[in-house]
C-alpha positions in Angstrom: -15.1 -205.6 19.8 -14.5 -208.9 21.7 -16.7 -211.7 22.9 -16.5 -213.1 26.1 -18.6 -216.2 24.8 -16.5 -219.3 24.8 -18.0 -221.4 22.2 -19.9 -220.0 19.3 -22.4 -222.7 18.0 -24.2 -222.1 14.7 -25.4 -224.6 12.1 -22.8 -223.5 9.4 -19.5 -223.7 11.2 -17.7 -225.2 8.4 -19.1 -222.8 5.6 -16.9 -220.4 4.6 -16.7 -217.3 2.5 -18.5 -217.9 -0.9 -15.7 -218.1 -3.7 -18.1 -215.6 -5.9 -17.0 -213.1 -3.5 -13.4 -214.3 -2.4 -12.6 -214.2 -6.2 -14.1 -211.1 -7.6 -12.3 -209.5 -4.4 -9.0 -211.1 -5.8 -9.5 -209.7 -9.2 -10.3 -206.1 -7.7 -7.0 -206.7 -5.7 -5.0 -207.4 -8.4 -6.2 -204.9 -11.2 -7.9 -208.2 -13.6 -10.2 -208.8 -16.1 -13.1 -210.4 -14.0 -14.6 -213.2 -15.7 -15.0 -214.7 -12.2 -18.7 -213.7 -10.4 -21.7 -213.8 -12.9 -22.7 -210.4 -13.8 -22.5 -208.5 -17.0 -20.2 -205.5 -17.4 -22.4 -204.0 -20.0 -25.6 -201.3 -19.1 -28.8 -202.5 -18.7 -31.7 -201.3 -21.3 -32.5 -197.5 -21.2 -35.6 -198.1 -21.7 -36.1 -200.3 -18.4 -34.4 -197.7 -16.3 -36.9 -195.0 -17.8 -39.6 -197.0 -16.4 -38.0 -197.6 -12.9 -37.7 -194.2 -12.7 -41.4 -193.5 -14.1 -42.6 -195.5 -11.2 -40.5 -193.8 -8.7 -41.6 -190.5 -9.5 -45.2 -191.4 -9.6 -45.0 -192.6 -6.0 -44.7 -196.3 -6.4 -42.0 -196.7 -3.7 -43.6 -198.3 -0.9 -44.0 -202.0 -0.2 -45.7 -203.9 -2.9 -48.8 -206.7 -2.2 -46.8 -209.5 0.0 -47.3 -211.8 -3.8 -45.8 -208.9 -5.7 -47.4 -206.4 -7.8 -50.4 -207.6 -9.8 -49.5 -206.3 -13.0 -46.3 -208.1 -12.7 -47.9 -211.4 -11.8 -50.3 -211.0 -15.1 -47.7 -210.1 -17.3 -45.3 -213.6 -16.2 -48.7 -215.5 -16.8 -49.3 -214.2 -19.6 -45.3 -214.7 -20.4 -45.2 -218.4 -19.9 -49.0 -218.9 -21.5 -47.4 -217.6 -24.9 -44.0 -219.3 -24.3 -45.2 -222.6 -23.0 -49.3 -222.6 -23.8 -49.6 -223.3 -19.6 -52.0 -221.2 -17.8 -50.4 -219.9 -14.0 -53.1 -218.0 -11.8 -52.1 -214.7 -11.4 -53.6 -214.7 -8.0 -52.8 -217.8 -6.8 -49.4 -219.5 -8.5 -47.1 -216.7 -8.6 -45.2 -215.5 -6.4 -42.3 -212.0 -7.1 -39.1 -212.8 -4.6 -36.0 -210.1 -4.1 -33.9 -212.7 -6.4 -34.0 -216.1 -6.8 -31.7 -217.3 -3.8 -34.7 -215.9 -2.0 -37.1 -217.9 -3.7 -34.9 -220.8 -3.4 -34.3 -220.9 0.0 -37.7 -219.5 0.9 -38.9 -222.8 -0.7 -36.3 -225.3 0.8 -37.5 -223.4 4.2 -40.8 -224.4 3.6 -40.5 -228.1 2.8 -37.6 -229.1 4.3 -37.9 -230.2 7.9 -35.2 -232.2 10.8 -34.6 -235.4 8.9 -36.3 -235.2 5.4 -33.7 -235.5 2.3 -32.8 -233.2 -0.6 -31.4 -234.9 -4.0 -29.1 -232.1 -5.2 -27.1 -232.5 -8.6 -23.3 -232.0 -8.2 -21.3 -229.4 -9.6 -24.5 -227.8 -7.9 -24.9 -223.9 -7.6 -23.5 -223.3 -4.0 -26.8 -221.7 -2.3 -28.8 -225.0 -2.3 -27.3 -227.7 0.3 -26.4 -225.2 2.7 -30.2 -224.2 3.0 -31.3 -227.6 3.2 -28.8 -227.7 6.3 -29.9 -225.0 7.9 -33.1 -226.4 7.7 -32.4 -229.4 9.4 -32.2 -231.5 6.6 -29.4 -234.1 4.7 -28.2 -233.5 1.5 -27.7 -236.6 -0.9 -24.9 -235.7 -3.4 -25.7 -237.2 -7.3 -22.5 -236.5 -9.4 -23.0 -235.3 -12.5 -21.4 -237.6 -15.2 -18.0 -235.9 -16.8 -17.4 -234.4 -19.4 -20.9 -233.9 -20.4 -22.5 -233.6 -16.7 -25.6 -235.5 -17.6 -27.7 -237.1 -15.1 -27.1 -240.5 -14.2 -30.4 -241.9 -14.2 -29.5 -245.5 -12.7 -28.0 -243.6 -9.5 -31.0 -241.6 -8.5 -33.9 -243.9 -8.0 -31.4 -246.1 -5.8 -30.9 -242.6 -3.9 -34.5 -242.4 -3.2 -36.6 -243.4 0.2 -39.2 -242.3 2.4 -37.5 -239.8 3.8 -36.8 -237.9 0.1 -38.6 -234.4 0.3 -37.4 -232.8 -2.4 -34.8 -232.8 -5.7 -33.7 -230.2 -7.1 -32.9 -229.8 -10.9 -31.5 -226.5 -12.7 -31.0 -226.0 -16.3 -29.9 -224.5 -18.0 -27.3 -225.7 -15.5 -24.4 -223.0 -13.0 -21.9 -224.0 -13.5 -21.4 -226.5 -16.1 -23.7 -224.8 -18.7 -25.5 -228.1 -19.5 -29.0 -228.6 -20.7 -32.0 -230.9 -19.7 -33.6 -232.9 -22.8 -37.3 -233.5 -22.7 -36.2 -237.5 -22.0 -34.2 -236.3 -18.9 -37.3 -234.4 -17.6 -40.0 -237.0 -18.6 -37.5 -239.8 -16.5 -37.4 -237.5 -13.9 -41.4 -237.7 -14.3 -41.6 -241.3 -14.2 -39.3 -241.7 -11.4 -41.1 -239.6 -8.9 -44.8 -240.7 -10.2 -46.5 -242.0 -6.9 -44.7 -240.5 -4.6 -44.9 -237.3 -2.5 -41.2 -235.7 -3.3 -41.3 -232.3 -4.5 -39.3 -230.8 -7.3 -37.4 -227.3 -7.1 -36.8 -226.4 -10.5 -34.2 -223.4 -10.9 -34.8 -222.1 -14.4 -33.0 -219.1 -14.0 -31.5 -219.4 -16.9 -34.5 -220.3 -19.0 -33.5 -217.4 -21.7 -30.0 -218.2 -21.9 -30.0 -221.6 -24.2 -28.2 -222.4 -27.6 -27.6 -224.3 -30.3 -30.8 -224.7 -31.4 -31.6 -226.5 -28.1 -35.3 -226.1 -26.4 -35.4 -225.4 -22.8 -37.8 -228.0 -21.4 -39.5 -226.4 -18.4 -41.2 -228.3 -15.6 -44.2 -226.4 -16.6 -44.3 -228.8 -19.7 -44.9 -231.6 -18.2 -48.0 -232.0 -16.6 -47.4 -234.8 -14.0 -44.2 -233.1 -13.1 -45.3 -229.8 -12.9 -48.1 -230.5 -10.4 -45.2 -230.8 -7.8 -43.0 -228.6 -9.2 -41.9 -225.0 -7.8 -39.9 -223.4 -10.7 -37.9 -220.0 -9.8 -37.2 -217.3 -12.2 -34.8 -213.9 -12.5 -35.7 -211.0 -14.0 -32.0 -210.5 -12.6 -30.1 -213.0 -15.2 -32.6 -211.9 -17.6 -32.3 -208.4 -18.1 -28.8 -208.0 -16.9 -29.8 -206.3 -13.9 -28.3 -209.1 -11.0 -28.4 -205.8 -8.5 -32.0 -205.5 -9.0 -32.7 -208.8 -7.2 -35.9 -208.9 -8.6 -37.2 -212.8 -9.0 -40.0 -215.4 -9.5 -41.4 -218.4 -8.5 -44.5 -220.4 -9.9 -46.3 -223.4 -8.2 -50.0 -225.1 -8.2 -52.1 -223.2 -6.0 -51.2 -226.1 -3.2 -48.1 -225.3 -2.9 -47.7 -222.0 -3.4 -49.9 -221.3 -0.6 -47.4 -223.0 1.8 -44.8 -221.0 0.3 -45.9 -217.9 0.8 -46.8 -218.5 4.2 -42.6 -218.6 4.4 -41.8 -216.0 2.6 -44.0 -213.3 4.4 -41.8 -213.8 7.2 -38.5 -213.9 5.1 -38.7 -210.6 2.8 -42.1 -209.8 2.7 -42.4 -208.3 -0.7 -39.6 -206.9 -3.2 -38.9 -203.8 -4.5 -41.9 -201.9 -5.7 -41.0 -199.6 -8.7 -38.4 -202.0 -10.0 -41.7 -204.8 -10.0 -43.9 -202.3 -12.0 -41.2 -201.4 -14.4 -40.5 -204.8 -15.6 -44.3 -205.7 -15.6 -43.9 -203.1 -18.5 -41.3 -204.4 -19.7 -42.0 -208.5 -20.7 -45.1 -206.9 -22.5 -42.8 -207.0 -25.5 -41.6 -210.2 -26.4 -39.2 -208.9 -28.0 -37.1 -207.8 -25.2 -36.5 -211.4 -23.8 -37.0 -213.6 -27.1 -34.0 -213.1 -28.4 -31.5 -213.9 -25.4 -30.5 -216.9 -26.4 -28.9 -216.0 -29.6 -27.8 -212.6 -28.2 -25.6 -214.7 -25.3 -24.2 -217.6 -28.1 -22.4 -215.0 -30.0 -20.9 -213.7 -27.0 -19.8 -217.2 -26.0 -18.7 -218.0 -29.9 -16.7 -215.0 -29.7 -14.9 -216.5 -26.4 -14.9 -219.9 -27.3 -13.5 -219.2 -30.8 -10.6 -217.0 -29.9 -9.6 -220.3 -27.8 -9.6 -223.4 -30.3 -6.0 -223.2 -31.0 -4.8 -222.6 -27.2 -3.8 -224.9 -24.8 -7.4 -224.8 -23.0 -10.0 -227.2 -23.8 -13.2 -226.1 -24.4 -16.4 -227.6 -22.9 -19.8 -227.4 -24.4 -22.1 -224.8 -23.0 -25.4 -225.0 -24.0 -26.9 -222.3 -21.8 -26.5 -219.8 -19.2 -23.7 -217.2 -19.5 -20.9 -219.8 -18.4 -18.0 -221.3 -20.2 -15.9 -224.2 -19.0 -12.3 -224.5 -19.7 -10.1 -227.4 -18.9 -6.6 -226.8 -18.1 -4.8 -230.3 -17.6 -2.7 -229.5 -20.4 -1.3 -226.4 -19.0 -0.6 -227.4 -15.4 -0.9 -230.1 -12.6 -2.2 -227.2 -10.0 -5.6 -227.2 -8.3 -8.3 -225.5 -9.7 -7.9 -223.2 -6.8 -4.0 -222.5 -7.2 -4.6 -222.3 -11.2 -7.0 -219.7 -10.6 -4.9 -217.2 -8.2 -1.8 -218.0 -10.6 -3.9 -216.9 -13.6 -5.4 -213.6 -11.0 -1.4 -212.9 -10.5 0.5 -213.7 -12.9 -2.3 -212.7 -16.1 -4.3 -210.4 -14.6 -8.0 -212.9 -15.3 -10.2 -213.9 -12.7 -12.2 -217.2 -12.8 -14.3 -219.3 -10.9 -12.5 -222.9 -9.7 -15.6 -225.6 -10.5 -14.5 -227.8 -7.1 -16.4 -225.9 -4.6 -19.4 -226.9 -6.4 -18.9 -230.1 -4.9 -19.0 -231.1 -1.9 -15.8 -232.9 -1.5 -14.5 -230.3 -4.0 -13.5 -233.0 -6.2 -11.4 -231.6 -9.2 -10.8 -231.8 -13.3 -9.1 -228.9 -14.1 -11.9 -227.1 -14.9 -12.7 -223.4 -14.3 -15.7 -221.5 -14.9 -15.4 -218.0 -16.9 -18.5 -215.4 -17.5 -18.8 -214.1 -20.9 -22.0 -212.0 -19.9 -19.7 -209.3 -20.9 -19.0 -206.7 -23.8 -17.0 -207.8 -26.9 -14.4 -205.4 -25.9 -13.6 -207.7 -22.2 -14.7 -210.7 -23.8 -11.7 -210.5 -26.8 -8.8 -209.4 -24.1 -9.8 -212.2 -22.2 -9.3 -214.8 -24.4 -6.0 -213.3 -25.7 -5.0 -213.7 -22.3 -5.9 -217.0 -22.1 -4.4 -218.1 -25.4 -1.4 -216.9 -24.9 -0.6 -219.2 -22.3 
Protein backbone atom coordinates (compact mmCIF):
# COMPACT_ATOMS: atom_id res chain seq x y z
CA UNK A 1 0.00 0.00 0.00
CA UNK A 2 1.28 3.46 -0.91
CA UNK A 3 1.38 6.77 0.97
CA UNK A 4 0.48 9.83 -0.51
CA UNK A 5 2.27 11.75 2.40
CA UNK A 6 5.23 13.62 1.07
CA UNK A 7 7.57 13.72 3.88
CA UNK A 8 7.56 11.26 6.73
CA UNK A 9 9.04 12.98 9.92
CA UNK A 10 9.91 10.79 12.92
CA UNK A 11 12.51 11.23 15.60
CA UNK A 12 14.63 8.15 14.43
CA UNK A 13 15.10 8.78 10.74
CA UNK A 14 18.59 7.69 10.65
CA UNK A 15 18.17 4.40 12.82
CA UNK A 16 18.13 1.52 10.97
CA UNK A 17 17.46 -2.15 11.36
CA UNK A 18 19.15 -3.48 14.54
CA UNK A 19 22.26 -5.76 13.48
CA UNK A 20 20.89 -8.47 16.14
CA UNK A 21 18.26 -8.95 13.73
CA UNK A 22 19.98 -8.19 10.29
CA UNK A 23 22.62 -10.85 11.38
CA UNK A 24 20.74 -13.71 12.76
CA UNK A 25 18.57 -13.21 9.50
CA UNK A 26 21.93 -13.59 7.49
CA UNK A 27 22.86 -16.70 9.29
CA UNK A 28 19.18 -18.28 8.72
CA UNK A 29 19.90 -17.27 4.99
CA UNK A 30 22.87 -18.91 4.69
CA UNK A 31 22.39 -22.27 6.64
CA UNK A 32 25.25 -20.98 9.74
CA UNK A 33 26.16 -21.65 13.02
CA UNK A 34 24.65 -18.54 14.77
CA UNK A 35 26.82 -17.28 17.32
CA UNK A 36 25.55 -13.79 16.29
CA UNK A 37 22.13 -12.64 18.52
CA UNK A 38 22.41 -13.57 22.30
CA UNK A 39 20.26 -16.38 23.06
CA UNK A 40 21.05 -19.90 24.11
CA UNK A 41 20.31 -22.85 21.77
CA UNK A 42 19.94 -25.16 24.65
CA UNK A 43 16.24 -25.93 26.65
CA UNK A 44 15.34 -24.07 29.40
CA UNK A 45 14.89 -26.09 32.90
CA UNK A 46 11.94 -28.63 32.99
CA UNK A 47 11.26 -27.83 36.00
CA UNK A 48 10.48 -24.02 35.24
CA UNK A 49 8.22 -24.99 32.32
CA UNK A 50 6.33 -27.43 34.82
CA UNK A 51 5.52 -24.45 36.87
CA UNK A 52 4.52 -22.14 33.92
CA UNK A 53 2.24 -24.55 33.03
CA UNK A 54 1.02 -25.20 36.73
CA UNK A 55 0.00 -21.61 36.80
CA UNK A 56 -1.66 -21.70 33.55
CA UNK A 57 -3.83 -24.48 34.36
CA UNK A 58 -4.81 -23.04 37.65
CA UNK A 59 -6.12 -19.87 36.02
CA UNK A 60 -3.32 -17.51 36.50
CA UNK A 61 -3.50 -16.00 32.98
CA UNK A 62 -4.91 -12.73 33.29
CA UNK A 63 -3.06 -9.42 33.93
CA UNK A 64 -0.90 -9.44 36.93
CA UNK A 65 -0.92 -6.32 39.73
CA UNK A 66 0.54 -3.23 37.46
CA UNK A 67 4.07 -3.88 39.98
CA UNK A 68 3.99 -7.58 39.17
CA UNK A 69 2.96 -10.32 41.08
CA UNK A 70 3.67 -10.17 44.83
CA UNK A 71 5.14 -13.34 45.39
CA UNK A 72 7.56 -12.55 42.71
CA UNK A 73 8.45 -9.10 44.19
CA UNK A 74 9.14 -11.08 47.73
CA UNK A 75 11.04 -13.67 46.35
CA UNK A 76 13.68 -10.87 44.32
CA UNK A 77 13.87 -9.15 47.86
CA UNK A 78 14.35 -11.78 49.52
CA UNK A 79 17.05 -12.74 46.50
CA UNK A 80 19.16 -9.70 46.74
CA UNK A 81 18.78 -9.61 50.85
CA UNK A 82 20.71 -13.05 50.84
CA UNK A 83 23.03 -12.11 47.87
CA UNK A 84 23.82 -8.62 48.86
CA UNK A 85 22.46 -8.26 52.75
CA UNK A 86 20.27 -4.98 51.27
CA UNK A 87 16.71 -4.89 52.19
CA UNK A 88 14.28 -3.75 48.78
CA UNK A 89 10.47 -3.17 49.76
CA UNK A 90 8.48 -5.57 48.23
CA UNK A 91 5.71 -3.08 47.89
CA UNK A 92 7.37 -0.14 47.16
CA UNK A 93 11.04 -0.70 45.26
CA UNK A 94 10.32 -3.34 42.91
CA UNK A 95 9.04 -3.20 40.01
CA UNK A 96 8.47 -6.82 37.19
CA UNK A 97 8.81 -5.33 33.43
CA UNK A 98 8.18 -7.64 30.08
CA UNK A 99 12.24 -7.67 29.72
CA UNK A 100 14.69 -5.37 30.54
CA UNK A 101 14.63 -3.06 27.34
CA UNK A 102 11.32 -2.27 28.81
CA UNK A 103 12.59 -1.40 32.10
CA UNK A 104 15.23 0.50 30.46
CA UNK A 105 13.44 2.60 28.38
CA UNK A 106 10.56 2.87 30.64
CA UNK A 107 13.13 4.52 32.97
CA UNK A 108 15.04 6.78 30.41
CA UNK A 109 11.21 7.77 29.59
CA UNK A 110 10.68 8.83 32.86
CA UNK A 111 13.70 10.98 33.64
CA UNK A 112 14.74 12.09 30.51
CA UNK A 113 13.19 15.25 29.33
CA UNK A 114 13.91 18.01 25.92
CA UNK A 115 17.39 19.09 26.80
CA UNK A 116 18.66 17.01 29.85
CA UNK A 117 21.89 14.74 29.12
CA UNK A 118 22.60 11.01 29.26
CA UNK A 119 26.39 9.79 29.87
CA UNK A 120 26.37 6.47 28.10
CA UNK A 121 29.58 4.19 27.92
CA UNK A 122 30.69 3.24 24.37
CA UNK A 123 30.68 0.04 22.88
CA UNK A 124 27.20 0.55 24.66
CA UNK A 125 24.32 -1.97 24.20
CA UNK A 126 22.35 -0.45 21.25
CA UNK A 127 18.79 0.17 23.03
CA UNK A 128 20.04 3.04 25.33
CA UNK A 129 20.93 6.36 23.20
CA UNK A 130 18.18 5.89 20.93
CA UNK A 131 15.64 6.08 23.91
CA UNK A 132 17.28 8.94 25.28
CA UNK A 133 16.52 10.49 21.75
CA UNK A 134 13.33 9.78 21.54
CA UNK A 135 12.97 11.38 24.55
CA UNK A 136 14.16 14.48 23.72
CA UNK A 137 17.42 14.21 25.15
CA UNK A 138 21.47 14.33 24.03
CA UNK A 139 23.61 11.62 24.42
CA UNK A 140 27.28 12.27 25.52
CA UNK A 141 29.47 9.36 24.09
CA UNK A 142 32.44 8.19 26.85
CA UNK A 143 34.76 5.69 24.99
CA UNK A 144 35.55 2.91 26.66
CA UNK A 145 39.50 2.55 26.86
CA UNK A 146 40.89 -0.43 24.42
CA UNK A 147 41.79 -3.39 24.83
CA UNK A 148 40.48 -3.67 28.26
CA UNK A 149 37.28 -1.19 27.93
CA UNK A 150 37.66 0.34 31.33
CA UNK A 151 36.27 3.50 32.21
CA UNK A 152 38.26 6.48 31.85
CA UNK A 153 37.64 8.28 34.93
CA UNK A 154 39.49 11.61 34.06
CA UNK A 155 36.94 12.02 30.92
CA UNK A 156 33.74 11.80 32.75
CA UNK A 157 33.61 14.39 35.43
CA UNK A 158 34.83 16.94 32.58
CA UNK A 159 31.63 15.45 30.70
CA UNK A 160 29.40 16.48 33.42
CA UNK A 161 27.09 19.82 33.84
CA UNK A 162 23.87 21.02 34.90
CA UNK A 163 22.12 19.68 32.35
CA UNK A 164 23.47 15.69 33.18
CA UNK A 165 20.24 13.69 34.08
CA UNK A 166 21.40 10.54 34.04
CA UNK A 167 24.59 7.87 33.34
CA UNK A 168 24.13 4.80 32.65
CA UNK A 169 26.54 1.91 33.66
CA UNK A 170 26.18 -2.01 32.75
CA UNK A 171 28.28 -4.72 33.93
CA UNK A 172 28.80 -7.18 33.54
CA UNK A 173 29.20 -5.25 30.23
CA UNK A 174 27.27 -6.30 26.14
CA UNK A 175 29.30 -6.37 24.34
CA UNK A 176 32.75 -6.27 25.51
CA UNK A 177 32.22 -8.71 28.53
CA UNK A 178 34.08 -6.35 30.94
CA UNK A 179 33.56 -6.07 34.64
CA UNK A 180 33.17 -3.09 37.15
CA UNK A 181 35.60 -3.26 40.29
CA UNK A 182 34.24 -2.01 43.59
CA UNK A 183 36.93 1.17 42.89
CA UNK A 184 35.21 1.87 39.54
CA UNK A 185 31.78 1.91 41.33
CA UNK A 186 32.84 3.79 44.53
CA UNK A 187 34.51 6.67 41.78
CA UNK A 188 31.48 6.61 40.18
CA UNK A 189 30.10 7.34 43.86
CA UNK A 190 32.33 10.12 44.59
CA UNK A 191 31.85 11.74 41.32
CA UNK A 192 28.21 12.14 41.40
CA UNK A 193 27.99 12.90 45.44
CA UNK A 194 26.10 16.32 45.61
CA UNK A 195 24.53 16.25 42.66
CA UNK A 196 21.04 15.35 41.41
CA UNK A 197 22.13 12.83 38.29
CA UNK A 198 20.68 9.61 38.36
CA UNK A 199 22.19 6.26 37.73
CA UNK A 200 20.68 3.43 35.40
CA UNK A 201 22.43 0.42 36.29
CA UNK A 202 21.82 -2.56 33.73
CA UNK A 203 22.88 -5.69 35.70
CA UNK A 204 21.48 -8.00 33.52
CA UNK A 205 24.11 -9.92 33.60
CA UNK A 206 24.65 -10.03 37.29
CA UNK A 207 24.81 -14.06 37.28
CA UNK A 208 27.02 -14.35 34.43
CA UNK A 209 30.67 -13.26 36.07
CA UNK A 210 34.07 -15.22 36.16
CA UNK A 211 37.24 -15.71 37.18
CA UNK A 212 36.69 -15.41 40.57
CA UNK A 213 35.57 -11.82 40.02
CA UNK A 214 32.60 -10.25 42.35
CA UNK A 215 29.90 -8.40 40.72
CA UNK A 216 29.65 -5.07 42.52
CA UNK A 217 26.01 -4.03 42.30
CA UNK A 218 24.75 -0.46 42.83
CA UNK A 219 22.84 -1.91 45.55
CA UNK A 220 26.27 -2.06 47.49
CA UNK A 221 26.89 1.04 47.73
CA UNK A 222 24.73 3.04 49.79
CA UNK A 223 25.33 6.65 48.55
CA UNK A 224 25.11 5.32 45.04
CA UNK A 225 22.33 3.24 45.39
CA UNK A 226 20.02 5.92 46.81
CA UNK A 227 19.90 7.23 43.05
CA UNK A 228 20.32 4.24 41.48
CA UNK A 229 17.57 2.27 39.29
CA UNK A 230 19.21 -1.20 38.61
CA UNK A 231 17.28 -3.64 35.96
CA UNK A 232 17.31 -7.26 36.04
CA UNK A 233 16.30 -10.47 33.54
CA UNK A 234 14.94 -13.36 34.55
CA UNK A 235 15.40 -13.63 30.59
CA UNK A 236 19.50 -13.85 30.60
CA UNK A 237 19.14 -15.68 33.70
CA UNK A 238 17.30 -18.67 33.10
CA UNK A 239 17.84 -18.94 29.39
CA UNK A 240 14.46 -17.98 28.65
CA UNK A 241 15.23 -14.43 26.42
CA UNK A 242 11.44 -15.18 24.83
CA UNK A 243 10.02 -15.06 28.12
CA UNK A 244 10.69 -11.29 28.36
CA UNK A 245 10.23 -11.41 31.89
CA UNK A 246 12.44 -8.52 33.84
CA UNK A 247 13.22 -6.37 36.86
CA UNK A 248 13.93 -3.19 38.14
CA UNK A 249 14.69 -1.94 41.79
CA UNK A 250 14.75 1.69 43.02
CA UNK A 251 14.29 3.76 46.56
CA UNK A 252 10.75 4.15 47.06
CA UNK A 253 11.34 7.97 45.35
CA UNK A 254 12.01 6.89 42.47
CA UNK A 255 10.37 4.05 41.84
CA UNK A 256 7.16 5.74 42.25
CA UNK A 257 7.93 8.02 39.27
CA UNK A 258 8.76 5.06 37.42
CA UNK A 259 5.90 3.25 37.63
CA UNK A 260 3.81 6.12 36.89
CA UNK A 261 5.68 5.45 33.22
CA UNK A 262 5.33 2.21 32.91
CA UNK A 263 1.54 1.86 33.57
CA UNK A 264 1.13 3.51 30.44
CA UNK A 265 3.89 1.57 28.53
CA UNK A 266 3.10 -2.36 29.29
CA UNK A 267 1.12 -2.31 32.13
CA UNK A 268 2.09 -5.46 33.77
CA UNK A 269 3.96 -8.70 32.31
CA UNK A 270 3.03 -12.02 31.78
CA UNK A 271 1.20 -13.49 34.65
CA UNK A 272 1.87 -17.29 34.91
CA UNK A 273 5.45 -16.91 33.58
CA UNK A 274 5.76 -14.18 36.88
CA UNK A 275 4.42 -16.83 39.43
CA UNK A 276 6.48 -19.65 38.04
CA UNK A 277 9.74 -17.97 38.53
CA UNK A 278 8.67 -16.57 41.97
CA UNK A 279 8.96 -20.41 42.52
CA UNK A 280 11.66 -20.77 41.06
CA UNK A 281 14.66 -18.21 42.77
CA UNK A 282 13.23 -19.91 46.06
CA UNK A 283 16.23 -22.20 45.44
CA UNK A 284 19.37 -20.68 45.31
CA UNK A 285 20.60 -23.25 43.77
CA UNK A 286 19.09 -22.66 40.54
CA UNK A 287 20.83 -19.19 39.85
CA UNK A 288 24.07 -19.55 42.17
CA UNK A 289 25.90 -21.46 40.08
CA UNK A 290 25.68 -19.48 36.69
CA UNK A 291 28.77 -18.04 36.72
CA UNK A 292 30.86 -21.10 36.68
CA UNK A 293 28.22 -22.99 34.56
CA UNK A 294 28.76 -20.02 31.58
CA UNK A 295 33.01 -19.96 32.14
CA UNK A 296 33.27 -23.49 31.06
CA UNK A 297 31.26 -22.79 28.19
CA UNK A 298 33.45 -19.76 27.33
CA UNK A 299 36.82 -21.98 28.25
CA UNK A 300 35.67 -24.50 25.94
CA UNK A 301 35.43 -21.64 23.14
CA UNK A 302 38.14 -19.67 24.06
CA UNK A 303 40.47 -22.72 24.34
CA UNK A 304 39.83 -24.34 21.02
CA UNK A 305 41.13 -20.77 19.70
CA UNK A 306 44.62 -20.10 21.42
CA UNK A 307 46.58 -21.45 18.59
CA UNK A 308 44.41 -19.70 15.68
CA UNK A 309 44.87 -16.67 14.01
CA UNK A 310 42.07 -14.80 16.32
CA UNK A 311 43.02 -13.11 19.29
CA UNK A 312 41.25 -13.57 22.25
CA UNK A 313 39.92 -10.82 24.51
CA UNK A 314 39.18 -11.29 28.15
CA UNK A 315 35.53 -11.75 29.08
CA UNK A 316 34.82 -11.57 32.48
CA UNK A 317 31.09 -11.86 32.37
CA UNK A 318 28.01 -12.20 30.34
CA UNK A 319 27.74 -14.84 27.64
CA UNK A 320 30.00 -12.76 25.15
CA UNK A 321 33.38 -13.45 23.71
CA UNK A 322 35.46 -11.00 21.76
CA UNK A 323 37.70 -11.92 19.02
CA UNK A 324 40.18 -9.74 17.16
CA UNK A 325 40.80 -10.39 13.61
CA UNK A 326 43.60 -7.83 12.42
CA UNK A 327 45.75 -10.67 11.75
CA UNK A 328 43.48 -12.40 9.40
CA UNK A 329 42.16 -9.48 7.23
CA UNK A 330 42.10 -5.64 6.62
CA UNK A 331 38.04 -5.83 6.09
CA UNK A 332 35.50 -4.07 8.22
CA UNK A 333 34.03 -5.65 10.98
CA UNK A 334 30.97 -5.63 8.91
CA UNK A 335 32.48 -7.12 5.58
CA UNK A 336 34.51 -9.72 8.01
CA UNK A 337 31.44 -10.74 9.37
CA UNK A 338 29.26 -11.54 6.03
CA UNK A 339 32.65 -13.10 4.60
CA UNK A 340 32.77 -15.35 7.61
CA UNK A 341 28.40 -15.91 7.17
CA UNK A 342 29.29 -16.89 3.38
CA UNK A 343 32.20 -18.22 2.98
CA UNK A 344 32.27 -20.45 6.78
CA UNK A 345 28.96 -20.72 7.42
CA UNK A 346 29.38 -18.57 11.34
CA UNK A 347 27.42 -15.76 12.19
CA UNK A 348 28.80 -12.94 14.52
CA UNK A 349 28.05 -9.75 15.78
CA UNK A 350 30.49 -6.63 14.20
CA UNK A 351 31.37 -4.54 17.79
CA UNK A 352 31.20 -0.99 15.54
CA UNK A 353 27.60 -0.39 15.73
CA UNK A 354 27.99 -0.20 19.37
CA UNK A 355 29.43 3.00 18.69
CA UNK A 356 28.19 5.74 17.55
CA UNK A 357 30.57 6.66 14.85
CA UNK A 358 30.91 2.85 14.42
CA UNK A 359 34.49 3.19 15.10
CA UNK A 360 36.29 -0.15 14.43
CA UNK A 361 39.19 -2.76 15.84
CA UNK A 362 38.60 -5.82 14.24
CA UNK A 363 36.67 -7.06 16.78
CA UNK A 364 33.47 -9.21 16.65
CA UNK A 365 31.25 -10.35 19.23
CA UNK A 366 30.35 -14.30 19.31
CA UNK A 367 27.64 -15.96 21.87
CA UNK A 368 28.77 -19.06 23.59
CA UNK A 369 25.31 -19.25 25.51
CA UNK A 370 25.23 -22.39 23.55
CA UNK A 371 25.60 -26.28 23.90
CA UNK A 372 29.09 -27.89 23.83
CA UNK A 373 28.07 -29.57 20.63
CA UNK A 374 27.66 -25.72 18.58
CA UNK A 375 30.13 -24.22 20.75
CA UNK A 376 33.15 -26.93 19.53
CA UNK A 377 32.07 -26.65 15.56
CA UNK A 378 32.30 -23.17 15.97
CA UNK A 379 35.56 -22.74 17.05
CA UNK A 380 36.80 -25.35 14.54
CA UNK A 381 35.46 -23.13 12.15
CA UNK A 382 37.14 -20.32 13.29
CA UNK A 383 40.51 -21.98 13.78
CA UNK A 384 40.77 -23.20 10.70
CA UNK A 385 41.02 -19.93 9.16
Amino acid sequence: METSIRTIQTKLPETGTSIFAVMSQMAAENDAVNLSQGFPDFPVSEELVERVNYYMKAGMNQYAPMPGVKPLRDAISKMFSDKYSVIYHSDKEITITAGATQALYTAISTFIKEGDEAIIFEPAYDCYAPAVTLNGGLVKHSRLNFPDFSINWDELPHMINHRTRLIIINSPQNPTGSVLSREDMERLERITRNTDIIILSDEVYEHLIFDGLTHQSACLFPELAQRTLIIGSFGKTFHATGWKTGFVLAPEKLMTEFRKTHQFVIFASNTPVQYAIADFIGNKENYLHLGTFYQEKRDIFADRLKDSRFKVLPAHGTYFQLLDYSAISDKSEMEFARWLVEEHKIAAIPVAPFYQNHDEHKILRFCFAKKEETLRKAAKILAGI
